[in-house]
Structure formats: C-alpha cells, structure tokens
N, C-alpha and C positions, 0 to 999 in steps of 0.2 A: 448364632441361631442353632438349637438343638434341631437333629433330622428326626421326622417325624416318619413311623411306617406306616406307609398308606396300606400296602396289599401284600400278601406274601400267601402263593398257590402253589399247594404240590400236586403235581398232576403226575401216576403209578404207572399212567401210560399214553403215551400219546397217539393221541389216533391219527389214520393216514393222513386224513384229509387236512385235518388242523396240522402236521407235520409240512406235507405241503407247502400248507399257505405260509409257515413260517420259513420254511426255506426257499419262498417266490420274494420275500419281503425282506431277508435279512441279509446282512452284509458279513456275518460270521460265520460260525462252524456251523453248516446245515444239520438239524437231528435226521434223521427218521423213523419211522413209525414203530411205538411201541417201547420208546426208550424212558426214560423217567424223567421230569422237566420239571423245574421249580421258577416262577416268573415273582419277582418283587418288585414294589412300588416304595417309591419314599416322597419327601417332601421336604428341604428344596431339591433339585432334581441333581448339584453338582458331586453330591454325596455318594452319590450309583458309583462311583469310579473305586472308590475305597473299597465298598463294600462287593465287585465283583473283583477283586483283586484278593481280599480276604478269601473269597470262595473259590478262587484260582490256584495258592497258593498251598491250599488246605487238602485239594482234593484230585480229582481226574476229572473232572467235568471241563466239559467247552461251552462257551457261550456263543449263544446264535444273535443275538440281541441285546444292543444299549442301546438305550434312546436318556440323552438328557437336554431339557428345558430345564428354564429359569423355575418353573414354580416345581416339576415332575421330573425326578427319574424314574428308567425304570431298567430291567434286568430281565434276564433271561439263559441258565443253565443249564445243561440234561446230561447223562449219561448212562448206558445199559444196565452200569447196576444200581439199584437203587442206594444204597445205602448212600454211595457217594452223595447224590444228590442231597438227599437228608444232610450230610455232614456238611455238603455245602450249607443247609440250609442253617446247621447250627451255625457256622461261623459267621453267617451274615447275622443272625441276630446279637451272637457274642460281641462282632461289634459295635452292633447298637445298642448294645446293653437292655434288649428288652428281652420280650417273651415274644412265643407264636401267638399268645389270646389279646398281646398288643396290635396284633393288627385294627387296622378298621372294617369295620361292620360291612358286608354289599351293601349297596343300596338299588333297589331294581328302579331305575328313573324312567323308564318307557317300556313297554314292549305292545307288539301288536303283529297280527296276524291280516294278511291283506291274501284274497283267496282268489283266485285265478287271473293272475295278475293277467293286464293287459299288454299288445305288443309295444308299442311306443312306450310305455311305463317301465317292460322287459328293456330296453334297450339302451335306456336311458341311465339304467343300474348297473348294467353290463359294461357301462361305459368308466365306471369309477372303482371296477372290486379286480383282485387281483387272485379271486379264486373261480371254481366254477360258474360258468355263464348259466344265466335263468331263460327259459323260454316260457313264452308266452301259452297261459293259462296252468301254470306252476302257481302253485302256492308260492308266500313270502312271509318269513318270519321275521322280524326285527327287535333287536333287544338292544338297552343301553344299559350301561350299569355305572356306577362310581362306588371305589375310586375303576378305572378304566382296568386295570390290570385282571379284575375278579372275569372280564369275561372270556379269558383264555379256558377259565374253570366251566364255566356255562355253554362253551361251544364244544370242548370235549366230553363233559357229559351227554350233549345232546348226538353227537355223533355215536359214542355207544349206543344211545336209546332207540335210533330210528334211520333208516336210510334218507338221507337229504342229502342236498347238494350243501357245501360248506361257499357261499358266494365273497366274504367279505368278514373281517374281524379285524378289528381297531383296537389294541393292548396297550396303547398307550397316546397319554394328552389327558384332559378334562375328563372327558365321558367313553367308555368303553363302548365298541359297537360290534355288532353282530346280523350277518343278514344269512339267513340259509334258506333255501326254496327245494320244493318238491313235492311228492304228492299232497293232498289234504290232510288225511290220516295222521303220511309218517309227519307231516309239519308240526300237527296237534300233540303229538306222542314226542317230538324233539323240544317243542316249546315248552310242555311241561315239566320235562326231566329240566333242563334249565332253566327254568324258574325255581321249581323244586331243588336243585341241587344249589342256586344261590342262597336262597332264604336257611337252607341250614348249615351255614357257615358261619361259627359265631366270631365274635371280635366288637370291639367299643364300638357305640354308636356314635355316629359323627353328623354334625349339621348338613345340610344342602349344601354345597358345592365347596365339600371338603375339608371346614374350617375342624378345628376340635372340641 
C-alpha cells in the first residue's frame, strides 16, 4: 500500500502557548516558544517511523511527537533554525517522493463559538484539556479540522492574532481539535485568523473523511 500525505505544516514560529501544550502532551524533546516546527500527517500511519527517521538523520531537529495508528501517522519536528526544519521537511517528502502541493487540502469540519460559557459547562471541559482552564462566562472557540494535523496551523495563527487562552488541541486521529476561551472580542479576532489562515492552505482536495 502506497503512503499517502495527509498534512504537512510548517509553523516559522511557535507560539508559547501552543509550545506549552506540546510539551504537557508529548513524550519527546520538549520545543519552546518561538522555534520552528514542522507537523506531518500520512496515511497508513506505520510509515511515520521511516519518515521521521529520514528527517533525523538529515538534520539537527528533535522530535517532540509520534503518534501512529493503524489508519494515521503522525510527526512532529522543530528546531531554532529554521532552515533545518525546512530540510527536515525536504527529506520527508524526498522520501515520499511527492511534493509540498501533494498534501491534502484542510477541510474546516466544525467550528463554533459558544459565548459566555456557563459554570458547569466550564468545568466539564476543564476536565478533559490539558492546556489552560476556562472559567465561567469566557467565551469558547471550537474548531475541528481534517486531516487532524492542519490544526496545530490554526491554533498558532490564532495565538498571534488575539490574547485567548489555548484550552485544548488534538493534532492527531480522525479529526483535529481545538478549544481556546477568553474574552468575546479576542475569541472572535482568534476564530477568524484560524479559519482564515486554514482556507488558504492550498493542497488536493480530498473527500469527507479522508479518502482520495
């Protein structure tokens, strides 16, 4: 079975908050803030091994993150200079023999804005994210994307664009997820720049829930 590239995101700088969460969540070299990150997606997922090994090998980057499933791998690289990351990012597609316009296309699957959330609602969310806790009467963003990996790209833009709290982001499985809370404003002003910053991400379009 040929591996197929779901997502491939270069992020020029990692913001605190999204550094953070990756280093509350991962099991490898923690980044932080401000370093350059490149997160890939493939399909089937036991392929990920290869291809962060090529970008190992190749370069000075560390990785903070593998995850592989049966149907999803996925990856995660950074380091201060950029370039590395790029060259990481060459070598992963040299060995997939594709291109970066091979990726797949975002696809924005939900998003919504829920406005002065209530307490038992606050607490309930607070109970399942691994980033900053929401209090009650905070705004709440939620964003899903596929393939899941593009939303590491949408919770860093939204972090540049507006003060929120970063509650929750999900980079990897079926569906990417994102919850950030905080005032109304900056919510509306974070939600935009991340929708905004997915829709102009080009790459093939792909069916509903993945397929090619």
């Amino acid at each position: 079975m040929s591996t197929q590239l779901r997502a491939y995101v270069f992020l020029d700088s990692l913001q605190p908050q999204l550094a953070a969460h990756v280093g509350t969540t991962s099991r490898g070299f923690l980044p932080v803030p401000y370093v350059a990150s490149l997160f890939v997606e493939i399909a089937p997922g036991m392929g990920i091994h290869q291809l962060l090994d090529s970008a190992l090998k190749r370069t000075r980057c560390q990785p903070a993150s593998m995850v592989v499933e049966r149907a999803y791998g996925m990856m995660e690289v950074h380091h201060e200079d950029k370039g590395e990351v790029m060259s990481a990012g060459q070598a992963v597609l040299a060995s997939l023999g594709v291109k970066e316009e091979d990726r797949l296309k975002p696809r924005l699957v939900s998003n919504q804005i829920i406005r002065s959330i209530e307490p038992t609602h606050a607490q309930l969310i607070n109970r399942i994210r691994f980033g900053s806790m929401i209090v009650p009467g905070d705004s709440l963003f939620i964003l899903e994307t596929e393939p899941a990996a593009y939303v590491a790209f949408a919770a860093n833009e939204a972090e540049k664009a507006a003060r929120v709290q970063l509650v929750e982001v999900q980079t990897s499985g079926a569906f990417g997820r994102l919850y950030l809370a905080g005032a109304e404003a900056e919510i509306d002003s974070a939600a935009a720049a991340a929708v905004q910053a997915l829709k102009a991400l080009s790459g093939r379009e792909a069916a509903p829930g993945g397929s090619k």
